[in-house]
Structures are given as C-alpha cells and as structure tokens.
Z-matrix of the N, CA and C atoms (Angstrom, degrees):
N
C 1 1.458
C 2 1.512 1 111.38
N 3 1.587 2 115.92 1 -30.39
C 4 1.107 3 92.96 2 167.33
C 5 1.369 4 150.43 3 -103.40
N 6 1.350 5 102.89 4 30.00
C 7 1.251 6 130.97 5 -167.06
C 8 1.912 7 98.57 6 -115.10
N 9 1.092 8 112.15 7 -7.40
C 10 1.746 9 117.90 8 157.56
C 11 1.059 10 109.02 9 -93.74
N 12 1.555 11 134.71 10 -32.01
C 13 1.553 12 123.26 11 169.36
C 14 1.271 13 115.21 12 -59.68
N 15 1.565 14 126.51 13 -27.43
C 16 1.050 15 127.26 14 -172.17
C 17 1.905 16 110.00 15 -78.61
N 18 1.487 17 85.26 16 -44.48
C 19 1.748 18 95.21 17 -176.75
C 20 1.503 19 113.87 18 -52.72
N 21 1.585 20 106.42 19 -57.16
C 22 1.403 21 128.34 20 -160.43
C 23 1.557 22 106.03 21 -38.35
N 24 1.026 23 111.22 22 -17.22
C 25 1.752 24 95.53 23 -160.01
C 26 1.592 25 104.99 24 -144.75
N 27 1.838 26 113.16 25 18.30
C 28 1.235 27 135.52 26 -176.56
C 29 1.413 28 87.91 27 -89.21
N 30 1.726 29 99.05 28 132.81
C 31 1.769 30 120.20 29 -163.05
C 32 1.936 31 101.12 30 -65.45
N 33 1.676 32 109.30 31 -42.84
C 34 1.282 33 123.49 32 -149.78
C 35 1.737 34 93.80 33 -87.15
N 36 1.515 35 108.24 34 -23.63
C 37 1.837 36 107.18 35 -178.31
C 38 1.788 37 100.81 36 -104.04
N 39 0.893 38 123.09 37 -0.67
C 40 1.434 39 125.96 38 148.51
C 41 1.285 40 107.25 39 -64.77
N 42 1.344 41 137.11 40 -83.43
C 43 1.731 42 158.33 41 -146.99
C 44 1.932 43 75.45 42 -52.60
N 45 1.461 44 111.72 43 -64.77
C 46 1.719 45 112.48 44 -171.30
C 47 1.087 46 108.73 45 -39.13
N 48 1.311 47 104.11 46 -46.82
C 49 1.910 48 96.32 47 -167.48
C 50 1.531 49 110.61 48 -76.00
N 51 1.022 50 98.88 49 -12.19
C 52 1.496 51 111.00 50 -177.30
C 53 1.735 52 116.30 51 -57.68
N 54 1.533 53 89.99 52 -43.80
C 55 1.196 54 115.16 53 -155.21
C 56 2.040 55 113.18 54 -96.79
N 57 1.486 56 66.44 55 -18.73
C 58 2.055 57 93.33 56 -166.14
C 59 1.709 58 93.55 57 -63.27
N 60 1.420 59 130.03 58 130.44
C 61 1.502 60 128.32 59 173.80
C 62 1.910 61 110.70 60 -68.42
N 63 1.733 62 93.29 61 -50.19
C 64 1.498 63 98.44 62 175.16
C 65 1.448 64 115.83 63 -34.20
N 66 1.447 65 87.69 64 -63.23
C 67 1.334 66 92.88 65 -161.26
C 68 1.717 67 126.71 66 -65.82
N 69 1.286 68 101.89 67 -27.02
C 70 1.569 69 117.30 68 162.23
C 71 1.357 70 102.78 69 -62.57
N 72 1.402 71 126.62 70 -48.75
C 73 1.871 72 99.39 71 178.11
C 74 1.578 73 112.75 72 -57.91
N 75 1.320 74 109.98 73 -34.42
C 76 1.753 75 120.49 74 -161.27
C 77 1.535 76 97.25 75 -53.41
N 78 1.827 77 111.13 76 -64.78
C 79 1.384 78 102.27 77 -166.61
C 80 2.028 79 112.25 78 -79.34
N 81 1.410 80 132.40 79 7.94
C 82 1.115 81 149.58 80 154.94
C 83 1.487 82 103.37 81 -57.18
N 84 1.519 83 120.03 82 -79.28
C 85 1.253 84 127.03 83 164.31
C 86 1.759 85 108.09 84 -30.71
N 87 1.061 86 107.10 85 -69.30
C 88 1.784 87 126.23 86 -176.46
C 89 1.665 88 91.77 87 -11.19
N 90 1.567 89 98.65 88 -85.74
C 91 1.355 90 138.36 89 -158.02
C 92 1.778 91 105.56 90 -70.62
N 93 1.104 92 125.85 91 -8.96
C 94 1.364 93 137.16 92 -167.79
C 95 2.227 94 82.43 93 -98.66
N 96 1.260 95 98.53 94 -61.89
C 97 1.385 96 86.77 95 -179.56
C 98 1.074 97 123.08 96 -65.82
N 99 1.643 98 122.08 97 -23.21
C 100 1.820 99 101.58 98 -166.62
C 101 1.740 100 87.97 99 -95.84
N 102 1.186 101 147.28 100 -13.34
C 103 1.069 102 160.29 101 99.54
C 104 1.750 103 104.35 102 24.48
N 105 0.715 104 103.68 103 -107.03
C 106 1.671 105 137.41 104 -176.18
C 107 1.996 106 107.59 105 77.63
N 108 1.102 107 126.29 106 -117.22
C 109 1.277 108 106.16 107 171.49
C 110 1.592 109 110.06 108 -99.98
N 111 1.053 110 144.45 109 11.21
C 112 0.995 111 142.28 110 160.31
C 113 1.689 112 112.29 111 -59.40
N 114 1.630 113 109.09 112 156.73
C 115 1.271 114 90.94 113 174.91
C 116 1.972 115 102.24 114 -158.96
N 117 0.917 116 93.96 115 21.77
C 118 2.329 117 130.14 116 -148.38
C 119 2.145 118 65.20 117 -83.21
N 120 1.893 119 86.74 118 171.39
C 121 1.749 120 110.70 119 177.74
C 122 1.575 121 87.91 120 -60.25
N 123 1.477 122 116.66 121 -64.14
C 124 1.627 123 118.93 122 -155.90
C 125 1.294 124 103.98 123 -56.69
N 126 1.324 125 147.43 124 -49.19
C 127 1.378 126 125.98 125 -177.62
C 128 1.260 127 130.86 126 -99.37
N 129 1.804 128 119.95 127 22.37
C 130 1.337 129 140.55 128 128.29
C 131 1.308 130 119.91 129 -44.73
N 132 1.419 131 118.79 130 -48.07
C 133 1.394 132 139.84 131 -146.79
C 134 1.469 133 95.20 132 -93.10
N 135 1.038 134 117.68 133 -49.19
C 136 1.365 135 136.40 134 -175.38
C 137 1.639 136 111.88 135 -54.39
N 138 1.507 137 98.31 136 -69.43
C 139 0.962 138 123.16 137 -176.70
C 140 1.786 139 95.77 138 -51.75
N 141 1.062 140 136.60 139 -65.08
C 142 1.519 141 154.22 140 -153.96
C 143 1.564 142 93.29 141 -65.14
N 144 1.594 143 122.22 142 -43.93
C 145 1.079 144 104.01 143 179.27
C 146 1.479 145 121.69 144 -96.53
N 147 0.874 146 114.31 145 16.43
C 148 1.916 147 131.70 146 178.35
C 149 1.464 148 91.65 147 -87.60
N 150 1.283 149 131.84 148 -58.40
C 151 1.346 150 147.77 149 -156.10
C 152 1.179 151 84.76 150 -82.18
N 153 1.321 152 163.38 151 -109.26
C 154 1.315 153 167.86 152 -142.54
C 155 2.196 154 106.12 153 -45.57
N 156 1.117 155 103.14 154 -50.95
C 157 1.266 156 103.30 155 -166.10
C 158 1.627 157 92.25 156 -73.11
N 159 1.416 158 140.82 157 -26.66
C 160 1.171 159 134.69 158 160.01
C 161 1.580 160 128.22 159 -55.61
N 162 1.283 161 91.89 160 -44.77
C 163 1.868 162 89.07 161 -174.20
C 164 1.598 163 104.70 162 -76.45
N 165 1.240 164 108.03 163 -13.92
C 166 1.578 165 106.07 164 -168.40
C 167 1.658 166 117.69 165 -92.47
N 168 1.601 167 93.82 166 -31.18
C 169 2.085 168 114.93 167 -170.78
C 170 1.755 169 90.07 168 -80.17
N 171 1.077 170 113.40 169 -27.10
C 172 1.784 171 116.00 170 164.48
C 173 1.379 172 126.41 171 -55.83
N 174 1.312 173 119.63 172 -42.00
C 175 1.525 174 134.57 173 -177.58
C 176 1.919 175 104.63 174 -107.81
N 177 1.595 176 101.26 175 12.86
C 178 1.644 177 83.65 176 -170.01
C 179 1.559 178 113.88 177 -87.23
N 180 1.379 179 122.84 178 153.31
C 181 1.673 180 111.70 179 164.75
C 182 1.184 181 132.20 180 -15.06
N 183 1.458 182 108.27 181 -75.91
C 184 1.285 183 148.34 182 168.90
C 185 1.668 184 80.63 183 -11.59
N 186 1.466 185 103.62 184 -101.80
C 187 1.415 186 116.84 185 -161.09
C 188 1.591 187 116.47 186 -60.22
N 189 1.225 188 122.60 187 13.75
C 190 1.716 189 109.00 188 -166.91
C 191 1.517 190 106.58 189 -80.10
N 192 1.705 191 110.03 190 -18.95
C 193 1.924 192 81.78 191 170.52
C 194 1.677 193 114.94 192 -95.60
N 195 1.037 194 118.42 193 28.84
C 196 1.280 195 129.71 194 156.62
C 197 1.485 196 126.57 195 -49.17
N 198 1.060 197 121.80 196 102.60
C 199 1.966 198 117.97 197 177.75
C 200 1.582 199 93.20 198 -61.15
N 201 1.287 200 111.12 199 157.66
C 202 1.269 201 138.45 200 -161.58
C 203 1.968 202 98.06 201 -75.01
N 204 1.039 203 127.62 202 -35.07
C 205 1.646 204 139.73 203 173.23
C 206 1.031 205 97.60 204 -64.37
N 207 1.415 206 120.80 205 -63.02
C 208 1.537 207 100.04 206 -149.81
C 209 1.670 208 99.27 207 -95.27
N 210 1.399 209 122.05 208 -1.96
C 211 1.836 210 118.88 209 160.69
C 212 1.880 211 116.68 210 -56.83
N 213 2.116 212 84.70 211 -49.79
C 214 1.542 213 88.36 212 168.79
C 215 1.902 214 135.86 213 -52.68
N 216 1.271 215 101.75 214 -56.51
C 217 1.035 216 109.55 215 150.30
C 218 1.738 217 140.00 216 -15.16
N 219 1.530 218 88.87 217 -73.99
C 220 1.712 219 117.77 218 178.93
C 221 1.806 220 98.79 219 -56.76
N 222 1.281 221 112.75 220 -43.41
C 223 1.642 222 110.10 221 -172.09
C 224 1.807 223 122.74 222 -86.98
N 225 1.856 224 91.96 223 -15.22
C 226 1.512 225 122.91 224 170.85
C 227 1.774 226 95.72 225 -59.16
N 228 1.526 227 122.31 226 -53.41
C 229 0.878 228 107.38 227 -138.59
C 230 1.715 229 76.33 228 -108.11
N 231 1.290 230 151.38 229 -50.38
C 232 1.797 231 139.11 230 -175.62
C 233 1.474 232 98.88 231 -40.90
N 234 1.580 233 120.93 232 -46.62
C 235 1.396 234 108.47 233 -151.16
C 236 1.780 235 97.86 234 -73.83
N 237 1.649 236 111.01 235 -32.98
C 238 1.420 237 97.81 236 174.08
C 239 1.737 238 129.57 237 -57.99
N 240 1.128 239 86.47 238 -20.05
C 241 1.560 240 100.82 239 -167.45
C 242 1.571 241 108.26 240 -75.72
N 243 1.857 242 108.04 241 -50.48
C 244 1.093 243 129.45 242 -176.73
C 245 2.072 244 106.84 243 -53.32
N 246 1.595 245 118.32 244 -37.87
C 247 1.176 246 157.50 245 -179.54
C 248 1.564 247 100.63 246 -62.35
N 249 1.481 248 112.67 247 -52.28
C 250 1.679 249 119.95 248 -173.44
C 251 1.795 250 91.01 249 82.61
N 252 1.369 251 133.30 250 32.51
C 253 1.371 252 136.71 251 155.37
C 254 1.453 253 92.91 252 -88.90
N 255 2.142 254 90.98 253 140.82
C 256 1.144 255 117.37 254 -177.22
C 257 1.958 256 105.15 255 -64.19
C-alpha cells in the first residue's frame, strides 16, 4: 500500500495510465458500476466520491498497520453502508 501512495499521484505513472488500454477499460468498468444506470450530477458525485474515499482510506495513516484482510473487509463493509447495501 505504500508503494500506491507513492505511485497514485506520480506525474509519469499517471500519463501511463492514461495511455494504458487495460486500464482505461478497468476504470470504465470501475465507474460503469458505481455508476449503474444513472448518469444525473448526484450519481457522478456520488459515484466520484465512493471512488476517491477508497483509493485514498487504502493508503491512509490511520489504517497502515492494518493486514490487508481485515482493511478489505473494513472497506467491504463502509462501501456497503456508504451504498445503503444491506
């Protein structure tokens, strides 16, 4: 994890991902799901901040002595919540 905090916001592995095809389907897919058929300001917004508070609560202080299970878990169960899934 902490070697994605470092990446995430590296100018030259940005431009890659930019450029990367995979990876343009991945976050298409990404955003298609937190998305779903909606497509209105509110579930842009929504969606944008579901996706953001994830990649970031992953690399945060807070959580870095976290084992990798029980982080998964912990974000298994906010993002449902965050979602309004049972």
């Amino acid at each position: 994890r902490g070697v994605v905090s470092v990446l995430q916001f590296d100018p030259v592995i940005i431009r890659l991902q930019a450029e990367h095809e995979p990876f343009q389907r991945f976050i298409e897919r990404l955003y298609a799901a937190l998305l779903g058929t909606e497509a209105g300001v509110e579930a842009r917004l929504h969606a944008a901040m579901l996706s953001s508070a994830i990649s970031v609560a992953v690399m945060h202080p807070l959580v870095a002595d976290l084992d990798a299970e029980t982080l998964r878990a912990q974000l298994i169960q906010m993002s449902r919540r965050m979602l309004d899934l049972p």
